[in-house]
FILUMTI-545190 format. One record per residue (C-alpha): x, y, z; residue in one letter. Coordinates in steps of 0.001 Angstrom, whole numbers, plus 500000, padded with zeros to 6 digits. Layout:
<rs>
XYZA
...
</rs>
This chain:
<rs>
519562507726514263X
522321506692516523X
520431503409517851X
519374501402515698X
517374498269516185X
518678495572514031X
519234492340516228X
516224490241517161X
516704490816521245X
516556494843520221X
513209494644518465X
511617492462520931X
512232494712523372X
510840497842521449X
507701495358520524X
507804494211524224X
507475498258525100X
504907498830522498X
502791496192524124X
503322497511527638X
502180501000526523X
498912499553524723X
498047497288527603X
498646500276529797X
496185502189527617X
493405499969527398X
493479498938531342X
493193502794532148X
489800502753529782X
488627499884531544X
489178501651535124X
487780504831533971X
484742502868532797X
484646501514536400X
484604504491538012X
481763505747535612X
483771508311533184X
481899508435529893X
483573506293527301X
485915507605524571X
486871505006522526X
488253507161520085X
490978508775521907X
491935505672523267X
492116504174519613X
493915507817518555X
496296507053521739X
496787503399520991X
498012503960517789X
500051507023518756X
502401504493521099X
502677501968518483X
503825504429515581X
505851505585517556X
507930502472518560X
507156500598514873X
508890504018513593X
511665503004515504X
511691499918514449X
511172500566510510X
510751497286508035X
508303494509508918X
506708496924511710X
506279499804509182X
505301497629506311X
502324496257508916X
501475499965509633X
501124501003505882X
498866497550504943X
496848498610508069X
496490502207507055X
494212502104503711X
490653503163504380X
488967499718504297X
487443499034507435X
489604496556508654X
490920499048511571X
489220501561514217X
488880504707511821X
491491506635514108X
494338503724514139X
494365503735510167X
494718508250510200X
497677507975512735X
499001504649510452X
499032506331507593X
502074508497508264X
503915505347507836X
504113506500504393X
506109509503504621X
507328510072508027X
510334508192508823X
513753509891509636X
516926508773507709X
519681506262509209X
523153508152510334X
525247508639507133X
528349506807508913X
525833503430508708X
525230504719504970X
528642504479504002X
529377501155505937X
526091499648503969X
527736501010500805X
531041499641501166X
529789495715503145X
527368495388499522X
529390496951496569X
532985496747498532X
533895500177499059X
532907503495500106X
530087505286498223X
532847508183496946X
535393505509495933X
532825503749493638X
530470506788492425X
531718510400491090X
529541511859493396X
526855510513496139X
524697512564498464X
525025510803501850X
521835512952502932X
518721510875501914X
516233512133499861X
513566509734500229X
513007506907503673X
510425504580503949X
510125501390505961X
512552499166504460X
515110501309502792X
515973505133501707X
517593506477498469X
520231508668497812X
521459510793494414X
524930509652493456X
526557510247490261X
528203507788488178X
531862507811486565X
530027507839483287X
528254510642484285X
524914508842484459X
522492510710487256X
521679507693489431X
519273506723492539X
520987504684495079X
518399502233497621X
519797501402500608X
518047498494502961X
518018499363506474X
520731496868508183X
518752493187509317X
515275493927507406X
514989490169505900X
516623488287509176X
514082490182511331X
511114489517509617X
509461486519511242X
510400487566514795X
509066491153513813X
505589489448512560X
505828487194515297X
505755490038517840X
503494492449515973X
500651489584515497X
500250489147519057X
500178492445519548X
497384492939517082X
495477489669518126X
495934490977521978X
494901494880521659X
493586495539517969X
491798492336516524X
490261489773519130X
488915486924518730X
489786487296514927X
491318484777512644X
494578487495511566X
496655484779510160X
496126484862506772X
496803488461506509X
499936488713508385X
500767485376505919X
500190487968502889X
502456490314504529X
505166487931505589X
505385486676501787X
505553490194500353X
507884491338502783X
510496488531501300X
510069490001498264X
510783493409498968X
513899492915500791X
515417491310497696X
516555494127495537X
517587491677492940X
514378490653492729X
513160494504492650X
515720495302490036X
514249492092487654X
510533493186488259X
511700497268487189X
513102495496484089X
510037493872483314X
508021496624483984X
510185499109481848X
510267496829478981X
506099496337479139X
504880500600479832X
507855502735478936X
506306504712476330X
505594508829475803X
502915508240478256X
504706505722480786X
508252506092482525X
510118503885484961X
513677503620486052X
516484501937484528X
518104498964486473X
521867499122487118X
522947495727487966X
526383495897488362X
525720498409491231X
523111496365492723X
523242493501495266X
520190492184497642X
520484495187499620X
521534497553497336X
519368498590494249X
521001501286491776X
518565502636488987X
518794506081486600X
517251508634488203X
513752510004487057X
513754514116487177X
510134515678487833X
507981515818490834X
505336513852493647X
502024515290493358X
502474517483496245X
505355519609494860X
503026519775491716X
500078520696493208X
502261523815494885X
502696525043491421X
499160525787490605X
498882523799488206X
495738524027485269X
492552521477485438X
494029520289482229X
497689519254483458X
495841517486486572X
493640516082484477X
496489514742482039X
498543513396485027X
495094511645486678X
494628509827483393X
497950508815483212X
497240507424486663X
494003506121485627X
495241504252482336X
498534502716483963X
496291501175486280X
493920499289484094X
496668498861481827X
498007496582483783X
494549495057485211X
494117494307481476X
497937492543481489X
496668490504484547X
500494489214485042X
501441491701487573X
500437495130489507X
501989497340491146X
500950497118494668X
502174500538496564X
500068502843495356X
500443506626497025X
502044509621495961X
505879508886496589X
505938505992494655X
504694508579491132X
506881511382489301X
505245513655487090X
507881514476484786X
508471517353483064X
507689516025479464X
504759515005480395X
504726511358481515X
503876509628484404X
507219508265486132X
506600504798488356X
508878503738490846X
509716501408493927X
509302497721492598X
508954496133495573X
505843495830495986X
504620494156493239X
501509491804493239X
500276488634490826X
496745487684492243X
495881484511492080X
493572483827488972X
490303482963490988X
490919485682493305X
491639488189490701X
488586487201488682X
485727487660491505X
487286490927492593X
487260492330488681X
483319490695489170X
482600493105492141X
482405496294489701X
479481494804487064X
477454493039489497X
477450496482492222X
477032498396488969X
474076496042488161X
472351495935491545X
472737491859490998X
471950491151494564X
472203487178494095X
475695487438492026X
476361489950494731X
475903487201497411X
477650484624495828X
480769487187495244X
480824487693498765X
480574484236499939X
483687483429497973X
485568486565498674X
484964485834502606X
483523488820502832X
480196487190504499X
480789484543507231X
476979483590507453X
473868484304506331X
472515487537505868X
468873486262505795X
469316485000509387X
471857486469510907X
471615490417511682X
475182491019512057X
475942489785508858X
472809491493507414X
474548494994508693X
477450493538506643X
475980492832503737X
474145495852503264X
476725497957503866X
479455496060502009X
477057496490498990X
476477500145499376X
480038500820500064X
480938498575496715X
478350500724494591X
479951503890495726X
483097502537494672X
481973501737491195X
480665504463490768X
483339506323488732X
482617503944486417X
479045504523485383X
479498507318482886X
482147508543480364X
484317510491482468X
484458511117486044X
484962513772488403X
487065513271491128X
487060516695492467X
483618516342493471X
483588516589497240X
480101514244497866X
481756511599496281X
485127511612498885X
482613512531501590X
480723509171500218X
483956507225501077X
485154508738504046X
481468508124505747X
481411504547504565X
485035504130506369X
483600505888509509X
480558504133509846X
481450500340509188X
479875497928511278X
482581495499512432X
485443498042512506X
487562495902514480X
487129492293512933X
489104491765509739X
487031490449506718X
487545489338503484X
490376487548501360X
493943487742502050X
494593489261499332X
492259492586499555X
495335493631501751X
497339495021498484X
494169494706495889X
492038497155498085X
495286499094498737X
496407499368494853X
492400501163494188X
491587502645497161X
495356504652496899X
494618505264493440X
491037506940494331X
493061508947496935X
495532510012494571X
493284511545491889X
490887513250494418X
494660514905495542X
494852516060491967X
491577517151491399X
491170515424488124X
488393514354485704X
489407511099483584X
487808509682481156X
486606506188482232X
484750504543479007X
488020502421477591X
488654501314481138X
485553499631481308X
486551497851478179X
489396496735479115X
488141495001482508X
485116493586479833X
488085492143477884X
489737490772480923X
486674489083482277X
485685487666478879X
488727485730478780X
488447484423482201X
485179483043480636X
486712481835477661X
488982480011480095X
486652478310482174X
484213476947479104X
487894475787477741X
488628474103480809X
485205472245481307X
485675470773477394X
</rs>
């Protein structure tokens, strides 16, 4: 990409385009309405978000990262604005390799062939913020090299700036959106601090790497804020892996994997990792599941992470009045559903929808092959009743995101887990949140 946006005055024009081509869209509706055309809301939605990938892909950073938290199936968008965001994930050309190398060589002080044996200047991987590259070593060490696009941390207030009034304008109106682009903003200045990436993969690989668990190794002295070097983990993304054919037992051996490493670290409580979707796993070739991309990594805050862990016994128990009260603090409810129809439609379907959810938890394994179940999901995503008002904590942004992309993942593989030490572990986990509150009333 020969033009690439990374002042402030070239972003806010792109965002100043982006909202010219949305306002554009939604004034033709109205005039059509005028004149009496039937309504089709969902083409203008599909539309909408057409023009606004399309400039945010430009853009990359802050504008993807918005795009990807906006793309999980939770309600909090139109239905057709979170299919068309969801290619945030995986469809974003590379930077020109001339802008590579000058990256390179402004972060570790020379070219990439002057300070590795060999580097790839053809990425292998791009997301939002950065893309890798293979590179080589002197030692000899296979190595994957992050590279942040140029101006991603200067450029992300202005870039919120723009995109919330954008959303508060076109997407969400009347709604109270602060809070969540807050949650973004704060995660964002994480993630553009590779140091701070390469400290959290450290952590990380000293607390799972096991035969079951993998994760890179951080390479400091080839690391800076924008660049992050790390060994290189060989095996594949689940779609590769699913080319192969592979046996029910291999997918079910990689879904558990994916199954355990999550409540593994639900049971830790200290930190999760927050990006969950297909890119972000390797299946290796001995057999373990391979995490990487640190960035987005999430500590909930204690009450926070306590009522959501509540949500799965109390929709597993039908215990409407816990139920309630779970909402109410979740802000999940803004009134009550006694009185107030809208919120009755709410509440009802907010507890129906949380059922379904738990429901791979009722029994000893679960089958996530089973095509009613992702039909159950998809329909409850289609059929929400406030599609375009956002509800609930800040922080079901990444928590919703982290379960919902695991659900995703192992329908992709087809796998059965085993769910009955799972349960125990979120038991355990509660327990001592219970422990801790009698402790703290003494």
């Amino acid at each position: 990409m020969n033009d690439f946006p990374s002042t402030p005055y070239k972003r806010g024009k792109i965002f100043a385009k982006t909202g010219l081509k949305v306002g554009t869209n939604y004034a033709r509706h109205y005039l059509d309405s005028l004149r009496g055309k039937p309504a089709d809301r969902a083409s203008l939605h599909r539309n909408t978000a057409e023009d606004m990938m399309k400039e945010f892909t430009r853009l990359r950073g802050t504008a993807l990262k918005i795009a990807q938290a906006m793309s999980i199936d939770q309600g909090m968008l139109p239905e057709e604005f979170s299919r068309v965001m969801s290619r945030s994930q995986h469809q974003v050309p590379p930077i020109q390799r001339a802008l590579v190398r000058s990256v390179i060589r402004q972060e570790l002080g020379d070219y990439p062939e002057k300070i590795f044996a060999t580097f790839d200047t053809k990425a292998f991987a791009a997301a939002s913020i950065g893309q890798v590259h293979k590179a080589t070593l002197k030692d000899g060490r296979k190595v994957a090299v992050k590279i942040q696009y140029p101006g991603m941390r200067e450029t992300i207030s202005t870039d919120l700036g723009l995109a919330k009034a954008l959303f508060k304008r076109f997407v969400a109106k009347g709604s109270d959106i602060n809070p969540y682009f807050d949650e973004i903003r704060e995660t964002l200045l994480m993630e553009t601090d590779y140091r701070h990436e390469g400290e959290t993969l450290d952590r990380f690989h000293a607390r799972y790497e096991s035969d079951q668990f993998t994760t890179p190794v951080w390479i400091p002295e080839y690391s800076t804020e924008r660049v992050l070097t790390m060994s290189f983990l060989e095996g594949d993304h689940a779609d590769p892996f699913l080319e192969r054919n592979p046996t029910q037992e291999e997918r079910n051996h990689y879904g558990q994997l994916l199954w355990d490493f999550f409540h593994l670290q639900v049971e830790s409580h200290a930190e999760i990792h927050a990006d969950t979707h297909p890119g972000n796993f390797v299946l290796t070739d001995d057999g373990r599941l391979g995490i990487i991309d640190f960035g987005c990594v999430k500590t909930f805050p204690a009450d926070f992470f306590r009522d959501y862990l509540m949500l799965l016994p109390t929709h597993l128990k039908r215990d409407e009045e816990e139920i309630l009260k779970l909402y109410y603090r979740l802000g999940v409810l803004n009134g009550d559903p006694a009185k107030n129809k809208r919120e009755k439609e709410y509440y009802e379907f907010s507890m129906n929808y949380g059922f379904t959810f738990a429901m791979p938890y009722m029994n000893d394994t679960f089958d996530f092959a089973d095509p009613e179940f992702a039909a159950l999901l998809k329909g409850f995503t289609r059929n929400v009743p406030i599609s375009n008002e956002p509800r609930g904590n800040r922080h079901f942004l990444y928590s919703t995101r982290v379960h919902v992309g695991l659900y995703h993942l192992l329908m992709k593989l087809g796998a059965t887990v085993n769910i009955g030490e799972s349960r125990e572990r979120i038991e355990r986990v509660l327990l001592q949140y219970e422990e801790e509150a009698i402790k703290a009333k003494s």
